[in-house]
N, CA, C and O atoms as a DFTB+ gen file, in Angstrom:
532 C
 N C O
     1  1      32.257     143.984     108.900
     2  2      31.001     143.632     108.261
     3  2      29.860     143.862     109.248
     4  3      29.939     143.764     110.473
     5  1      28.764     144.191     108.507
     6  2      28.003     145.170     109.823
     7  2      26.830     143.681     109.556
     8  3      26.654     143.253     108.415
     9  1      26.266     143.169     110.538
    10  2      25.123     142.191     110.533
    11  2      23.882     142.697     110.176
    12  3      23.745     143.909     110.009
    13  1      22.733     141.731     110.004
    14  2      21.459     142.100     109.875
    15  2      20.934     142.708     110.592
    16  3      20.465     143.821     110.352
    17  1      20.892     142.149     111.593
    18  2      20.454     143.153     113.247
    19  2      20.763     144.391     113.253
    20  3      19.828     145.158     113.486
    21  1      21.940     144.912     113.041
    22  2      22.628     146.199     113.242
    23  2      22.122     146.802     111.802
    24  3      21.567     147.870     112.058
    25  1      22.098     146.612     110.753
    26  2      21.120     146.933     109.845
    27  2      20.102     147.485     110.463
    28  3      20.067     148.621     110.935
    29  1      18.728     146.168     110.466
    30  2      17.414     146.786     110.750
    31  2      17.673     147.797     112.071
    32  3      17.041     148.840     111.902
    33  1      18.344     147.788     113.207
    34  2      18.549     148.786     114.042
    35  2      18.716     150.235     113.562
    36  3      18.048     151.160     114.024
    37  1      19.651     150.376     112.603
    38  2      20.158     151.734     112.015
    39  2      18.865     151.878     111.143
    40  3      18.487     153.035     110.955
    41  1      18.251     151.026     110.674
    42  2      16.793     151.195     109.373
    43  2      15.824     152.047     110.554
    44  3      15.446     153.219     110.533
    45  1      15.618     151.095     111.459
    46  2      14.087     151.454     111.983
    47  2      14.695     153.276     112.702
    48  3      13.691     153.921     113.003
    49  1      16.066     154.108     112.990
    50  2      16.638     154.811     113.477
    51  2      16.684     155.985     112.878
    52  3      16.555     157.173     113.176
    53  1      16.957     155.172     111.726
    54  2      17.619     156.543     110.786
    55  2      16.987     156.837     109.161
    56  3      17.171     155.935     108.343
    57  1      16.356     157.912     108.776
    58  2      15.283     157.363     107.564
    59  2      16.356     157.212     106.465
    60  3      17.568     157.378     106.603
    61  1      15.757     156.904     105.472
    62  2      16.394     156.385     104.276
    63  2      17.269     157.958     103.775
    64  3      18.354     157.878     103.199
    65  1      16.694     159.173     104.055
    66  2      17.825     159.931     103.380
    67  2      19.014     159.925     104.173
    68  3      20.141     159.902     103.678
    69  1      18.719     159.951     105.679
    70  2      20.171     159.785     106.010
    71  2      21.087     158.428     105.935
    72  3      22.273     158.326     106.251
    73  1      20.204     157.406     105.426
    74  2      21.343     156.329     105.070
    75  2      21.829     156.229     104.097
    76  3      22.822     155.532     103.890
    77  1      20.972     157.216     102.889
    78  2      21.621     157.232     101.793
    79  2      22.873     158.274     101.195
    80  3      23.380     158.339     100.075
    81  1      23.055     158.818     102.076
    82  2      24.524     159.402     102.073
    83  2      25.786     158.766     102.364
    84  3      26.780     159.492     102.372
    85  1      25.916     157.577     102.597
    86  2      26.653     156.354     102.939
    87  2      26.488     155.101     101.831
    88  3      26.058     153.954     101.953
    89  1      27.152     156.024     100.437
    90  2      27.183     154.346      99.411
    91  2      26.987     152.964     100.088
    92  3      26.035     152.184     100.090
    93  1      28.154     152.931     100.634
    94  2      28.361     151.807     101.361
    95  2      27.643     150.981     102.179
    96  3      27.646     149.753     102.263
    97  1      26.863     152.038     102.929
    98  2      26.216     151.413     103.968
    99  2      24.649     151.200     103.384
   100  3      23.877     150.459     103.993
   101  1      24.237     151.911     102.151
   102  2      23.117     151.306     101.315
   103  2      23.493     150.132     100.708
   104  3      22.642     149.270     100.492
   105  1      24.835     149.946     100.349
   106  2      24.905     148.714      99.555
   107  2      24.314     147.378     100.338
   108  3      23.599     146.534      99.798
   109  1      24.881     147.346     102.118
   110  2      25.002     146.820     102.862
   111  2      23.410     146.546     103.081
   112  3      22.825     145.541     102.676
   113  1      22.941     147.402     103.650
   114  2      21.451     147.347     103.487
   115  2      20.695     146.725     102.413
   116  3      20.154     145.648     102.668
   117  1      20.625     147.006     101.763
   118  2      20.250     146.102     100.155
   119  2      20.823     144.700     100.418
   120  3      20.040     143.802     100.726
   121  1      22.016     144.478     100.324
   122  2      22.385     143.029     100.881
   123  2      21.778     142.332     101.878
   124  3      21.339     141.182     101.840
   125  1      21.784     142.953     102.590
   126  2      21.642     142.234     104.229
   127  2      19.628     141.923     103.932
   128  3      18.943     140.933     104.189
   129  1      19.288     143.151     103.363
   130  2      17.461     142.763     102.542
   131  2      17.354     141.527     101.591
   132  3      16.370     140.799     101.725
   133  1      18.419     141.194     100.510
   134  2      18.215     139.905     100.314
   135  2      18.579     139.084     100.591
   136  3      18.147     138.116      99.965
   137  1      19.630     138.788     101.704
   138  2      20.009     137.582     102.422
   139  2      18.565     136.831     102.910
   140  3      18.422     135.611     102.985
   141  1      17.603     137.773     103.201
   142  2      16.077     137.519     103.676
   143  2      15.430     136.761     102.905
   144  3      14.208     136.637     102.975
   145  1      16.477     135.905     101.721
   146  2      15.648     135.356     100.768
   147  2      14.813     134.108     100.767
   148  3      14.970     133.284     101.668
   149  1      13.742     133.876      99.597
   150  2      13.358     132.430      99.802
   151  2      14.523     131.565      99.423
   152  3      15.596     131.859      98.897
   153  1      14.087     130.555      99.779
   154  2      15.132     128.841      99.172
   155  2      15.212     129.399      97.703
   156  3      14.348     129.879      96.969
   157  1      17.279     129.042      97.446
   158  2      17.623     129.111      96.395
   159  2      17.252     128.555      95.296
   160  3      17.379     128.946      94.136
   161  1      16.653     127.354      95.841
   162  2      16.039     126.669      94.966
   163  2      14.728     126.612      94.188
   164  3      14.471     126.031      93.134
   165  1      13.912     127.417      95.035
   166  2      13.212     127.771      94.413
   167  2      13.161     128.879      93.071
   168  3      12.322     129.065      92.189
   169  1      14.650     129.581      93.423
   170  2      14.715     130.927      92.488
   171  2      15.920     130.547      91.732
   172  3      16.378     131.363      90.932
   173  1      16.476     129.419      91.891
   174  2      17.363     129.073      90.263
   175  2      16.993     127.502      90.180
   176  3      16.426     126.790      91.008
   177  1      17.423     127.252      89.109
   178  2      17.778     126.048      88.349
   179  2      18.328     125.420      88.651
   180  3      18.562     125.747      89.815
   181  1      19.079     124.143      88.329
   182  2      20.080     123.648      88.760
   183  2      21.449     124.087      88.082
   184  3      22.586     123.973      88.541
   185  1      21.066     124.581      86.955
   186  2      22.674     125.269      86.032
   187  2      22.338     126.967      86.141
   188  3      22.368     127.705      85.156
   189  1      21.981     127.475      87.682
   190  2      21.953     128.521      88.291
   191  2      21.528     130.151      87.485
   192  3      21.890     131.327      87.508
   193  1      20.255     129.016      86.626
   194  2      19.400     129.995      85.385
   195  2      18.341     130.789      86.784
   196  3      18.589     130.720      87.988
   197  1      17.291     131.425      86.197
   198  2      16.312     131.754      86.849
   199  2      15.224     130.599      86.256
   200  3      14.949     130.279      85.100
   201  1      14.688     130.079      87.671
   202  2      13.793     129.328      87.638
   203  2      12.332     129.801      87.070
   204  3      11.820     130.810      87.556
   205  1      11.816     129.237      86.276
   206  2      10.532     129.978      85.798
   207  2       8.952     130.482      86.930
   208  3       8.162     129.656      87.386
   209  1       8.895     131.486      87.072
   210  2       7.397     132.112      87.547
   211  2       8.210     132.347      89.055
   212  3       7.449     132.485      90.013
   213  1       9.660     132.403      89.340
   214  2      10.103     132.649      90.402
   215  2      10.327     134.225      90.853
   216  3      10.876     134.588      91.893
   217  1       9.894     134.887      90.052
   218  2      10.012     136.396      90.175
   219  2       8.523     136.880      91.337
   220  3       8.298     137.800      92.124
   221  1       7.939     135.905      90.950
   222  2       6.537     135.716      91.770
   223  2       6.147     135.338      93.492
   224  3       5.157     135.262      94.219
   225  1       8.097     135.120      93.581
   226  2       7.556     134.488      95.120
   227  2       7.982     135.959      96.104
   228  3       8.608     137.001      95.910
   229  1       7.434     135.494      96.926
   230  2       7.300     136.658      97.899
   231  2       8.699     136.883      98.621
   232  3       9.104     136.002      99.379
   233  1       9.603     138.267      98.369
   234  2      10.380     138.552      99.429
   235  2       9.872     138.678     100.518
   236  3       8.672     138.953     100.506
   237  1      10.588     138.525     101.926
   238  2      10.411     138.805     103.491
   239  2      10.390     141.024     103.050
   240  3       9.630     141.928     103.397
   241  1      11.285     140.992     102.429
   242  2      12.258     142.475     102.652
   243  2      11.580     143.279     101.510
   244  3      11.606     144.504     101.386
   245  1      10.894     142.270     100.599
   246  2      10.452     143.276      99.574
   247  2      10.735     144.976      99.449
   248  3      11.485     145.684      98.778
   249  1       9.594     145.219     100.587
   250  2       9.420     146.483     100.714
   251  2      10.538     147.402     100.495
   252  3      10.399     148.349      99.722
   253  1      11.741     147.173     101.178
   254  2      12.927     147.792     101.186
   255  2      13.499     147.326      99.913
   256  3      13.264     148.115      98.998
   257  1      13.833     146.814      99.745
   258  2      14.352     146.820      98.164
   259  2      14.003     147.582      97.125
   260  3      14.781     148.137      96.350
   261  1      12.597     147.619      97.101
   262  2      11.695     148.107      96.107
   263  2      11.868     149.958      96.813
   264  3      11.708     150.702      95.845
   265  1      12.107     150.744      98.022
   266  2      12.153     151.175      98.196
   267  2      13.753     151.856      97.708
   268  3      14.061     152.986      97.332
   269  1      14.478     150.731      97.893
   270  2      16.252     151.389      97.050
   271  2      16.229     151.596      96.150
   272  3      16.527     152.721      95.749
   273  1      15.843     150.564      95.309
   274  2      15.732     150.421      94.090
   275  2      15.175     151.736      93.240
   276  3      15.608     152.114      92.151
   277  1      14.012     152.387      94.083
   278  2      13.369     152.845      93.292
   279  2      13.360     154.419      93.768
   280  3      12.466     155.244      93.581
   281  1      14.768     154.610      94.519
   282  2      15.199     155.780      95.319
   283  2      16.454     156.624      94.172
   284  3      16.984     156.307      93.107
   285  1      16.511     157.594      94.919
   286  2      18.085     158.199      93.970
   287  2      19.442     156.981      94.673
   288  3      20.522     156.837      94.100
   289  1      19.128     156.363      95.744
   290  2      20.600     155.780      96.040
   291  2      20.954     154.914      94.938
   292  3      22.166     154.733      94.828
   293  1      20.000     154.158      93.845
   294  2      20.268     153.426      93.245
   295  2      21.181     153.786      91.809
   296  3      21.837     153.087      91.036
   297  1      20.857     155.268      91.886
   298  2      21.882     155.891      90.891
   299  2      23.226     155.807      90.894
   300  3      24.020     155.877      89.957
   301  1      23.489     155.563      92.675
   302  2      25.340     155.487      92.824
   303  2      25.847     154.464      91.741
   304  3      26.494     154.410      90.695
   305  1      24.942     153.447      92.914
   306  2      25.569     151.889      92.423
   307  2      24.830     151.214      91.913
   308  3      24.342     150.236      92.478
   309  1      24.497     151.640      90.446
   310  2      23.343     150.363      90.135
   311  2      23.936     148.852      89.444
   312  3      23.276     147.855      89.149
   313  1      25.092     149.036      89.341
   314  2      25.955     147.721      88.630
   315  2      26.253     146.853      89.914
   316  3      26.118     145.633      89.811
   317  1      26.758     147.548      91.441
   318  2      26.591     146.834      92.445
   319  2      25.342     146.073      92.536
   320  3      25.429     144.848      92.623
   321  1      24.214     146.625      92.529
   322  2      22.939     146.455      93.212
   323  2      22.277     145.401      92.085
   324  3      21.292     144.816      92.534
   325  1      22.558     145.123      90.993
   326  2      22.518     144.299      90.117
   327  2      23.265     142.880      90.507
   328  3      22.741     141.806      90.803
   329  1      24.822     143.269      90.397
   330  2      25.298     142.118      90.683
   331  2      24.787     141.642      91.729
   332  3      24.573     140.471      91.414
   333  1      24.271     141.853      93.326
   334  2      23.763     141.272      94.282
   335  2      22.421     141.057      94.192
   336  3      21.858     140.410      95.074
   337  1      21.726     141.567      93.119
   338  2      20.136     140.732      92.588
   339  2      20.048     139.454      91.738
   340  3      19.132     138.647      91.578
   341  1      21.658     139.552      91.098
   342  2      21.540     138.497      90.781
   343  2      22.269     137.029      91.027
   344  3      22.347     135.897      90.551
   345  1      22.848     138.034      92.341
   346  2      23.148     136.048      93.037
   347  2      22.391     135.643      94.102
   348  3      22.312     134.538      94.638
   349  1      21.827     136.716      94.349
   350  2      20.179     136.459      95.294
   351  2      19.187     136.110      94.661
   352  3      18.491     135.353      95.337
   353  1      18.733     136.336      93.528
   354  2      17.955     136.084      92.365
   355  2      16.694     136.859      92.644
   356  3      15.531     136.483      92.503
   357  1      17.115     137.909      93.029
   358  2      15.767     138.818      93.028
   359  2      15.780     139.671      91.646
   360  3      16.315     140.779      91.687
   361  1      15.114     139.127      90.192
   362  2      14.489     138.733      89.654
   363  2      13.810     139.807      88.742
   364  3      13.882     140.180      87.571
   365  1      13.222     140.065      89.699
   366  2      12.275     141.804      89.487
   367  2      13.609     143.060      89.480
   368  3      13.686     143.971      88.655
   369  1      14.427     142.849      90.438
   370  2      15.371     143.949      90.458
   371  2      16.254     143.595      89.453
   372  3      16.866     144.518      88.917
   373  1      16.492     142.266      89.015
   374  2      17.606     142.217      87.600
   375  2      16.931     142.889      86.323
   376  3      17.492     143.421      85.364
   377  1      15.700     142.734      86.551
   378  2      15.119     142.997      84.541
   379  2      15.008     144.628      84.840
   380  3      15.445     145.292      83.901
   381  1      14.513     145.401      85.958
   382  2      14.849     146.785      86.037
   383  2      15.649     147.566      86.020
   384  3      15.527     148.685      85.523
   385  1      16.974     146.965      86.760
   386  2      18.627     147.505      87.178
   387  2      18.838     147.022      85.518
   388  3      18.974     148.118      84.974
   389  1      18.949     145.861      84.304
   390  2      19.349     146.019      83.665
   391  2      18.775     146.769      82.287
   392  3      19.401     147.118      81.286
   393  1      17.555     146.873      82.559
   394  2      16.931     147.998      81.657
   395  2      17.921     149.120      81.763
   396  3      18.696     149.324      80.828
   397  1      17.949     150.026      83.088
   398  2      18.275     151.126      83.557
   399  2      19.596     150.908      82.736
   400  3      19.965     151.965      82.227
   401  1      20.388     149.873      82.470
   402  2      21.439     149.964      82.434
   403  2      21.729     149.889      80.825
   404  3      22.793     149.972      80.211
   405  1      20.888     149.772      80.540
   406  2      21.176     149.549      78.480
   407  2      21.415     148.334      78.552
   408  3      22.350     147.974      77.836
   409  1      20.766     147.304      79.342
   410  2      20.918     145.825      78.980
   411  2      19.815     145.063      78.688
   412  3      19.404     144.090      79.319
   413  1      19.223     145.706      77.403
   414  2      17.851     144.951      77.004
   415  2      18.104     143.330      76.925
   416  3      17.262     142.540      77.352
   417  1      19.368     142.902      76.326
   418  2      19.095     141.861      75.524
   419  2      19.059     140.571      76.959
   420  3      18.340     139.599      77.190
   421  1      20.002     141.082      77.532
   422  2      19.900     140.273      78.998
   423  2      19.206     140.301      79.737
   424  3      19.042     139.388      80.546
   425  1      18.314     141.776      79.697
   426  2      16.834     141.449      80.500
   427  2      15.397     140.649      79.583
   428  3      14.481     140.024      80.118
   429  1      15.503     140.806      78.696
   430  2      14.753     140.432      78.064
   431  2      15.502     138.176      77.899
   432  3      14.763     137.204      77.741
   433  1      16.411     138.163      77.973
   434  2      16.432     136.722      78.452
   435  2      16.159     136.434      79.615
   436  3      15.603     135.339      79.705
   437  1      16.334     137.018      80.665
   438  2      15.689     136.773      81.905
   439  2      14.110     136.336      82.379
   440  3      13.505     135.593      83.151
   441  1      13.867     137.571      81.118
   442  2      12.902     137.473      81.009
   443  2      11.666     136.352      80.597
   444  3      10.516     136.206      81.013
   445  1      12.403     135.713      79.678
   446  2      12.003     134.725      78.660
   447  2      12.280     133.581      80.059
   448  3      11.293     133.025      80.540
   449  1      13.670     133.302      80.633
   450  2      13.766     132.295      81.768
   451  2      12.548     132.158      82.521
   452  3      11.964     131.091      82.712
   453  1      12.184     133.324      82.953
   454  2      10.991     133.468      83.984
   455  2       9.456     133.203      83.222
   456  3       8.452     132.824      83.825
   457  1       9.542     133.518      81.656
   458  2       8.389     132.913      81.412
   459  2       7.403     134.099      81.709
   460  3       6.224     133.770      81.586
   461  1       7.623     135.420      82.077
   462  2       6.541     136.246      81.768
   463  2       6.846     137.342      81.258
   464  3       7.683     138.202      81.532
   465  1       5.775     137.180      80.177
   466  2       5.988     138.403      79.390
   467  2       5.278     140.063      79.994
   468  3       5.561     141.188      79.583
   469  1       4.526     139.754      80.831
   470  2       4.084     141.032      81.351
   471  2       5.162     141.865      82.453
   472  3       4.955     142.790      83.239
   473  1       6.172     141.218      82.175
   474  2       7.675     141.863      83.435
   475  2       7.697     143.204      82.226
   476  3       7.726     144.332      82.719
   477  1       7.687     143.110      80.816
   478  2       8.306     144.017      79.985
   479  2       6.985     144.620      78.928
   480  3       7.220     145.249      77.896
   481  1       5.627     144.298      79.403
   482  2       4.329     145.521      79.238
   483  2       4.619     146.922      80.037
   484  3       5.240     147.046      81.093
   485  1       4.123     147.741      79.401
   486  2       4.249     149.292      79.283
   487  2       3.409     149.465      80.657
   488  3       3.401     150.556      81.227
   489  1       2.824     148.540      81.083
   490  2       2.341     148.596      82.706
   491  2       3.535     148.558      84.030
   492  3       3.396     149.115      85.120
   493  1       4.765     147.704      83.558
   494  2       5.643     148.018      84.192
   495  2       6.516     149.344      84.364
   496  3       6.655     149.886      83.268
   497  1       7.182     150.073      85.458
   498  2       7.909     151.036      85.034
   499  2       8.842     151.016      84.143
   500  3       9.095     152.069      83.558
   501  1       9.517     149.910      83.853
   502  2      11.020     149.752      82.866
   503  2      10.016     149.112      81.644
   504  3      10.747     148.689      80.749
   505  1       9.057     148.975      81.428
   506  2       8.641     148.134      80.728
   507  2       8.631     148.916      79.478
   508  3       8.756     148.321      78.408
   509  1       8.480     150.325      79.519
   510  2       8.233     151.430      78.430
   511  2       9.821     151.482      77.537
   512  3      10.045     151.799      76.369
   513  1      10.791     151.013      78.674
   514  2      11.828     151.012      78.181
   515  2      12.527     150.052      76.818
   516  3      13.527     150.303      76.145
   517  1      11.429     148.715      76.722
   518  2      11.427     147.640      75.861
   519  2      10.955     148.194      74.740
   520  3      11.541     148.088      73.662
   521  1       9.674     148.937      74.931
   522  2       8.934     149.581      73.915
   523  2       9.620     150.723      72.978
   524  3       9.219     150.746      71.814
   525  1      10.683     151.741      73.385
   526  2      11.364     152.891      73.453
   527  2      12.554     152.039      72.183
   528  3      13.238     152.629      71.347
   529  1      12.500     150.930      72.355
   530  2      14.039     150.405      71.577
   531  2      13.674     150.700      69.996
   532  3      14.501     150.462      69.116
């Protein structure tokens, strides 16, 4: 198991295309970006829903996420990169990864959890995708 440290080391080293030839080691990366998270508590419930207007709080790692996410690596594994958004509860990457994925009805409850409806306006990138149904 490769640590955070050794992560950002290989990040700040090596640019994103050459890490993205390594499934694996993007997955890892993506992980090791939301371990960076806020308090769980702030981003679930107590019956481990999404807490409402919690899509709103600030990642440390943002940047990089939003950078996978919104890369070709996310094409490998986007059912990985899902499942680890959503036990991190990053929020923003569940209602996109499950758009991408033909999972309106579950992003669109997520959606409703979080309480904003502008996650799924045609201002968002996946948002056209709500509209498209």
């Amino acid at each position: 198991e490769l640590h955070t440290s050794s992560l950002s080391f290989l990040c700040r080293h090596h640019t994103l295309h050459q890490i993205s030839r390594n499934q694996t080691l993007t997955e890892l990366w993506f992980e090791a970006a939301l371990k960076k998270s806020p308090p769980v508590d702030s981003l679930f419930t107590a019956d481990k829903k999404p807490r409402i207007s919690s899509h709103q709080i600030e990642w440390p790692e943002a940047p990089v996420l939003e950078r996978i996410l919104h890369s070709s690596l996310c094409r490998y594994s986007p059912k990985t990169l899902l499942r680890l958004c959503e036990q991190h509860g990053y929020w923003r990457g569940c209602v996109e990864l499950m758009c991408r994925l033909g999972r309106r009805h579950c992003a669109v409850e997520v959606v409703v959890q979080l309480g904003d409806i502008q996650l799924v306006q045609c201002t968002q990138e996946w948002g056209m995708r709500f509209v498209a149904v």
